[in-house]
C-alpha positions in Angstrom: 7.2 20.8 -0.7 10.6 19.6 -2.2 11.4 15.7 -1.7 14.2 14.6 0.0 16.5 12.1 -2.2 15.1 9.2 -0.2 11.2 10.2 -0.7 12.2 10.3 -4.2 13.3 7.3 -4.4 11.2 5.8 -2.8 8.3 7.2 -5.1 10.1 5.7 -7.3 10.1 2.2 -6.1 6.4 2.6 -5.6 6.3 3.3 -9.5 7.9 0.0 -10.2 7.2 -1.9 -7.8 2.9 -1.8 -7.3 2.2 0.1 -10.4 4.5 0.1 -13.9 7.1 -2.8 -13.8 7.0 -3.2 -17.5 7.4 0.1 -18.5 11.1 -0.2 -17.5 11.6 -3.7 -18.5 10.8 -5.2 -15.1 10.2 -9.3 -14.8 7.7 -9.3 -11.2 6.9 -12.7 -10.5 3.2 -13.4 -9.8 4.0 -13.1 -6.1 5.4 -9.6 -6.6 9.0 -10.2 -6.6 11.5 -8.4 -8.5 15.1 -9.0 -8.6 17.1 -6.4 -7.3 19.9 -6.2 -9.3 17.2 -6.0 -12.4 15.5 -2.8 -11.2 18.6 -1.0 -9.9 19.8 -1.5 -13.8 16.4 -0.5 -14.6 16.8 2.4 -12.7 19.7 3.5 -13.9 18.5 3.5 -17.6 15.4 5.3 -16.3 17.5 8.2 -15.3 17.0 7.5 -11.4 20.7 6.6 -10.1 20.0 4.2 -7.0 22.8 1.9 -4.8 22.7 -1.2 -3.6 23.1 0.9 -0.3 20.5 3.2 -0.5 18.5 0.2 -2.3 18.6 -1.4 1.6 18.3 1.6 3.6 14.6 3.0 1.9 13.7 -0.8 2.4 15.2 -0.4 6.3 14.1 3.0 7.3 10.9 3.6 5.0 8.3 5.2 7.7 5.7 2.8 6.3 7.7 -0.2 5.7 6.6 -0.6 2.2 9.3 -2.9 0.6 10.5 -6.2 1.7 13.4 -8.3 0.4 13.3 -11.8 0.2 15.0 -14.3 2.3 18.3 -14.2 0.0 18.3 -10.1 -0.2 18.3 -10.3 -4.2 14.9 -9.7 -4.7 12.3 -7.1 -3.6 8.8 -6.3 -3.5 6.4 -3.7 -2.4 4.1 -5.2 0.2 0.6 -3.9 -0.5 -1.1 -0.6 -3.2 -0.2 -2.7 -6.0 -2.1 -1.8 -9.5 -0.6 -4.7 -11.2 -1.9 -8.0 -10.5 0.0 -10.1 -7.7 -0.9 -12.2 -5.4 1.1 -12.0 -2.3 0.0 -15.1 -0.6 -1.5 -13.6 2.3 -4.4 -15.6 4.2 -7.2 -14.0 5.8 -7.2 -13.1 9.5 -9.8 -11.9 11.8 -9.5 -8.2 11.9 -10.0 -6.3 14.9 -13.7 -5.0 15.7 -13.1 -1.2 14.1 -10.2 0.0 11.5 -9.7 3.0 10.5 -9.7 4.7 6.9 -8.1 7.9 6.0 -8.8 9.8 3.1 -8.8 13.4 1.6 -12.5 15.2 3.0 -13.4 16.4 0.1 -14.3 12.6 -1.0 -16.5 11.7 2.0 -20.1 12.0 0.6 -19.3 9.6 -2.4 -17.4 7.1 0.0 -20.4 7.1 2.2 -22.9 6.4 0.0 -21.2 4.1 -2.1 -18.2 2.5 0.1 -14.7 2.4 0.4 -13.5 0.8 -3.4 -10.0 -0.1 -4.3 -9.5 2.7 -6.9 -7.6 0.9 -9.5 -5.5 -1.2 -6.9 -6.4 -4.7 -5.6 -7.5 -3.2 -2.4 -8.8 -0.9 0.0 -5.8 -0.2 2.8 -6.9 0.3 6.4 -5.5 1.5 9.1 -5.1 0.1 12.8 -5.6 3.5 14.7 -7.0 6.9 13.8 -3.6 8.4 13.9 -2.3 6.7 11.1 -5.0 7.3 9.1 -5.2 10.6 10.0 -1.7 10.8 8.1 -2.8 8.9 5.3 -5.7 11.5 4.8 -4.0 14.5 4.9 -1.5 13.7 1.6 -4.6 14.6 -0.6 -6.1 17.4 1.6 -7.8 18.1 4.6 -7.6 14.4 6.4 -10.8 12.7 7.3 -11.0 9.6 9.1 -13.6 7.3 8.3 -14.0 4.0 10.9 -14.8 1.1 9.3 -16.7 -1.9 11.4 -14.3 -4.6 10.4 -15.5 -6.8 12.7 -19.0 -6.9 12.3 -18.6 -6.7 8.4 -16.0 -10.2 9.1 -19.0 -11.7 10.6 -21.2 -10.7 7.4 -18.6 -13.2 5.5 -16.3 -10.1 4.1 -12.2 -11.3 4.0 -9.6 -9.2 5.5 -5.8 -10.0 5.1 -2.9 -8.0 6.9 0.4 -7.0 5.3 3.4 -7.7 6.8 3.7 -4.0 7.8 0.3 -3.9 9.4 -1.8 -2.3 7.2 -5.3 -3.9 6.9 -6.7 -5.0 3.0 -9.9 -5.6 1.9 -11.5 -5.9 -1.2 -14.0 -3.2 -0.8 -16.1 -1.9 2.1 -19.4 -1.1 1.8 -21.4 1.8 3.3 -23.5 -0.1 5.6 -19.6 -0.6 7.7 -18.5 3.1 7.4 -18.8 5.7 10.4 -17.5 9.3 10.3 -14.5 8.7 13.0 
């Protein structure tokens, strides 16, 4: 399927924003933060021509609400699925009792009996509802949903924090909380 020019970009933010900063030059603080007019210059040499304009409009529109800008606009940051070591300054919150995992089906006998990991990203994303997962899941294939017991694994002393977007971190989740949805 052909990306639109604002799914392109927005990959593209995703690219320097969780995962390769450096490769491009990029400066991300320790919280995540990167200053905009850096990364649009970064882009620009990267061969990825992006605005100030449509800089603001992925950040405003994005489906998923991935990117935030600080309080001043000049600097930006993806909010969670970073590779790259940050630490947002999220606290832990007490998650509702079941969230909700989506993934590709063809992984769902390894997840099971070894648990949800991060896979090279500081943590595992869950979802309020089984719609969204459902979503997330069918990117890499035929979507399974996986529910995860949140709360009685919170109770078990595992953390959970929640982006500003609402998606649900955890470090890992391990088999003994994981339920085919």
């Amino acid at each position: 399927m052909p990306q639109d020019g604002a799914t392109r970009t927005s990959k593209y933010l995703a690219l320097r924003l969780r995962h390769r900063p450096d490769e491009v030059g990029l400066k991300m603080t320790p919280d995540g933060w990167v200053d905009a007019a850096a990364l649009l210059r970064a882009a620009e040499g990267d061969g990825m021509t992006i605005s100030g304009e449509q800089l603001q409009a992925i950040v405003a529109t994005n489906d998923k609400q991935r990117y935030e800008f600080d309080a001043t606009g000049r600097r930006i940051r993806a909010r969670q699925g970073h590779s790259v070591a940050v630490d947002l300054g999220l606290q832990p919150r007490t998650p509702p009792e079941v969230l909700y995992h989506g993934t590709a089906r063809r992984f769902a006998d390894r997840i099971l009996a070894e648990g949800l990991r991060p896979m090279g990203r500081q943590h595992v994303h869950l979802s309020p509802d089984p719609a969204t997962a459902t979503d997330v899941g069918g990117r890499r294939g035929a979507p399974l949903v996986l529910a995860v017991q949140a709360g009685t694994m919170f109770a078990a002393g595992h953390d959970f924090w929640m982006s500003a977007n609402g998606v649900w971190l955890a470090l890992a989740v391990p088999p003994a909380f994981i339920d085919q949805a």
